[in-house]
N, C-alpha and C positions, 0 to 999 in steps of 0.2 A: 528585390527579394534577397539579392546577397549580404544588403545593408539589415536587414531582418533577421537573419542568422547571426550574424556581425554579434546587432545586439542583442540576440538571446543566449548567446554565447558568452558577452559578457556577463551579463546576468546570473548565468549558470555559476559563473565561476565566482564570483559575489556573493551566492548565495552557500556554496562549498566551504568559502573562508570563511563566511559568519556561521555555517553550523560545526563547521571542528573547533572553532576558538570557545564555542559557546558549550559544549561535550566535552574541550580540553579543562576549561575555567571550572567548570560545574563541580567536577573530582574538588577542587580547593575551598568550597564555601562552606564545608563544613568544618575545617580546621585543617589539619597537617594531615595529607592521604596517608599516610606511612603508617600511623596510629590506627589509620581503621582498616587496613591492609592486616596489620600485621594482630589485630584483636585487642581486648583488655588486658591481658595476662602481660603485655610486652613490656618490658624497663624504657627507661628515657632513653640509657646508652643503645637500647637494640634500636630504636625508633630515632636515636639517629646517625646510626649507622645507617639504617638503611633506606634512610632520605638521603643521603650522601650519595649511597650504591645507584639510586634511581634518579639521583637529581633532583630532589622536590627542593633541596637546600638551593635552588639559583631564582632567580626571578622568571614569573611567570613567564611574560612576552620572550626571553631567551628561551623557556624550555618549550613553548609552541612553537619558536622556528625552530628547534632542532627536531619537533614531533614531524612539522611539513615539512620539511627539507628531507628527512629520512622517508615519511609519507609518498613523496612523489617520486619518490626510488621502489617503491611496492614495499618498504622494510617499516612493518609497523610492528616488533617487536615480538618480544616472545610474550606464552602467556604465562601468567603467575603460578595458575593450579595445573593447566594442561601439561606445561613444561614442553609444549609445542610452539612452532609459530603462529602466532595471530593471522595471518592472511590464510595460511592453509586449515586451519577450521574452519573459519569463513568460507572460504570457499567449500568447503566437505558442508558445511551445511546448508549453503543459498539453494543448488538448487533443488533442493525439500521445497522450500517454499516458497521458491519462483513457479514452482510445479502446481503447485496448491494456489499462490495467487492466478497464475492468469487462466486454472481451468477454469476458477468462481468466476471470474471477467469472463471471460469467454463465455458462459452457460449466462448468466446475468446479461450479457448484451442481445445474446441471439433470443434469448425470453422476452427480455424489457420492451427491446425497440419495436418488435411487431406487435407485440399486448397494446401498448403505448397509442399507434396510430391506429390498432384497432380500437381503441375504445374513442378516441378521437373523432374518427369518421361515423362510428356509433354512439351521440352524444345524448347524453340520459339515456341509455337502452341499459339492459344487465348487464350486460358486458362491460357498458364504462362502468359502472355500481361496483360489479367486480376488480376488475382493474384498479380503481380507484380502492376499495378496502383494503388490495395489498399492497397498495404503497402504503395506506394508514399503518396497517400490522405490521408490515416487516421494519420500518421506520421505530416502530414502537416496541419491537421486542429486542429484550437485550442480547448476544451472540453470545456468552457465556450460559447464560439462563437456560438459550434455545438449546447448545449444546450438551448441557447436561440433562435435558430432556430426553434430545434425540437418542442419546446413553443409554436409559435408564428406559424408554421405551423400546427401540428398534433392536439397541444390543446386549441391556439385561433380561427384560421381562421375555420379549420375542425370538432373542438371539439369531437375528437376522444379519447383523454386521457385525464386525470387530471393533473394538470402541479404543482402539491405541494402535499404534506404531502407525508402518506403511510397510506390508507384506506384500498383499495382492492390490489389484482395482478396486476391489471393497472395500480397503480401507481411507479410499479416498472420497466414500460416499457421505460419509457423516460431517467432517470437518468442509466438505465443500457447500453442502449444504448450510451450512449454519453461517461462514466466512460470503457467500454471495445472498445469499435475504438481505441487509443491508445494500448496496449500491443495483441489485434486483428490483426494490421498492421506491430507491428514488430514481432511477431510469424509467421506471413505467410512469411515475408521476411526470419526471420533465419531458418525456417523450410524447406524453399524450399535449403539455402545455404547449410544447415547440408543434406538435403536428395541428393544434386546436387554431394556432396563431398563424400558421402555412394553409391551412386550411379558407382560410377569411381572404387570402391573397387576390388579386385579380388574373394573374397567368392560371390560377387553378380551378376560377370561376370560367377560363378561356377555354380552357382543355376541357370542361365537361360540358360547355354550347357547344363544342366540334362535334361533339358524342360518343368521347373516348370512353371507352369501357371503364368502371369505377378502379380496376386491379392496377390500371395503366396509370389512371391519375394519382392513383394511393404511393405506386414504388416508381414511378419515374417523376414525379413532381414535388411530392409530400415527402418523402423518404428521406431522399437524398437534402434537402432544405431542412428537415428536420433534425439531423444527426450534428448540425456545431454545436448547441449545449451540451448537447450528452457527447458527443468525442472530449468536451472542454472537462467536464463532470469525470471524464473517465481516468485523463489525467489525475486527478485530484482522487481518486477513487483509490490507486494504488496507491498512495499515501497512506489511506486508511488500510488497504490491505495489509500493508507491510506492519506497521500499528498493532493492529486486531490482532496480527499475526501470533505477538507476547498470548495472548489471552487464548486463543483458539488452539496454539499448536503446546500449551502448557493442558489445558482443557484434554488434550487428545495424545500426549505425549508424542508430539509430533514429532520428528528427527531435523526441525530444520533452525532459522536464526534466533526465532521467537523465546524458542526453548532455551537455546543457545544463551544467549541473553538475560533472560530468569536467571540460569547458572552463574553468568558470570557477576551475578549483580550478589546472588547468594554465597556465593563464596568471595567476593571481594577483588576480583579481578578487574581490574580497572581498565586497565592497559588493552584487554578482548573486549571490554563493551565500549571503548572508543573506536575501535579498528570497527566493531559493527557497527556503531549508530553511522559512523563515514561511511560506509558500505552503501545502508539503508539512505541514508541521504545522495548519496552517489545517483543510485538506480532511480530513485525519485527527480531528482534534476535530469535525468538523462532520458527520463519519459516524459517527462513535463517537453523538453526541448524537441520530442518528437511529436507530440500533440501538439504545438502550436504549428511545426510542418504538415502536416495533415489537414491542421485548419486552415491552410493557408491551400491546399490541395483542394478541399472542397470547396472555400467558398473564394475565388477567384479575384474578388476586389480584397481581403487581407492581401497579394500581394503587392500592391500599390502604397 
């Protein structure tokens, strides 16, 4: 087990240094950052002076060690337009939408998973039919699409919600909605596959010759064996949250990184949307590395 951490731990950190080198270099492939920092209007002498001021005058591989080296100190600079530090907006803004991702996770699991094996244990009945179209639909509709709808119906035409900020609880009903339909729909689909496949097992064909009640064999047999794709899936699922995040919390003016991020891409801020996309990378390897503890939690031979 310890040698399993060991190496997920390397890996974590393998994968931290290929995504800052890869968000550091990215700024450079369009020509001299300074130039599109500083707009068209700018003279040579301004652009380069102020590759000078920033450093873009030295060589890459030098200016990424001084990014990590400063990085692992928590100093990842100030911002160009806020005129604040980069980590303390980041932080003023995470959690907006760590708030907003793990409620969609949260309502998407406790949805998905028992839909999932109820349609499972109910195989060709309505209820799989059902189950089954909303993984096809939510899969199939797009989250900007959905949310501009939900807008336009719940909070223009009916003005039953507020369609921006985060005031009250209501306004975390539209944007959570739309942000969990996606990993909603493929939960009920792999939950009902995983419980379809649990289902055909021989201990579960045991447990119902004894005469255990169907409820007993569904969450003490099926349940628990069902849940390693989808805990795998869940990992990976916040990936996409954080992602979606751009589109959903621009959709909803939402207060948090996604937004965060639009702006800094909008006005040229380079040096804030590296300190985010690390952020967002950060949190992504740091749930990915507790999702595979988990899996290792439930299903007992991972730890061998």
């Amino acid at each position: 087990m310890l040698r399993t951490i060991g190496s997920r731990l390397l890996q974590s950190v393998v994968v931290m240094v290929g995504v800052t080198f890869l968000s550091f270099a990215a700024v450079f492939l369009t020509g001299n950052p300074a130039a599109l920092m500083l707009g068209e209007g700018a003279t040579s002498q301004e652009i380069a002076a102020f590759s000078q001021k920033m450093g873009f005058d030295r060589p890459l591989l030098v200016q990424y060690w001084d990014f990590i080296s400063r990085a692992v100190h928590g100093d990842f600079g100030q911002s160009l337009y806020f005129k604040e530090s980069n980590v303390g907006l980041v932080l003023d803004r995470m959690p907006a939408t760590m708030e907003l991702a793990a409620l969609s996770l949260t309502l998407s699991l406790l949805i998905a998973v028992p839909l999932g094996i109820y349609a499972a244990s109910r195989r060709n009945s309505w209820a799989d039919t059902v189950a089954s179209g909303i993984g096809l639909l939510g899969q199939a509709t797009p989250a900007f699409w959905l949310g501009l709808m939900l807008i336009l119906v719940l909070g223009v035409n009916l003005q039953w919600l507020p369609v921006s900020g985060q005031d009250s609880w209501r306004s975390y009903v539209l944007p959570t909605i739309t942000l969990m339909t996606l990993p909603l729909s493929q939960n009920v689909r792999l939950g009902r596959s995983a419980a379809l496949e649990v289902l055909g097992e021989d201990y579960v064909k045991t447990a119902r010759a004894k005469g255990l009640r169907e409820r007993v064999v569904l969450f003490k047999h099926v349940l628990k064996n069902s849940l390693r794709p989808v805990v795998t899936q869940t990992g990976l699922q916040l990936g996409a949250f954080l992602g979606g995040a751009v589109v959903i919390e621009t959709v909803f003016a939402w207060p948090g990184l996604g937004s965060l991020a639009v702006q800094s891409i909008t006005t040229k801020d380079f040096p804030l949307l590296q300190t985010i996309v690390t952020f967002m990378a950060l949190v992504f390897v740091v749930v990915n590395l507790l999702v595979d503890l988990i899996y290792a939690v439930i299903d007992p031979r991972v730890r061998t």
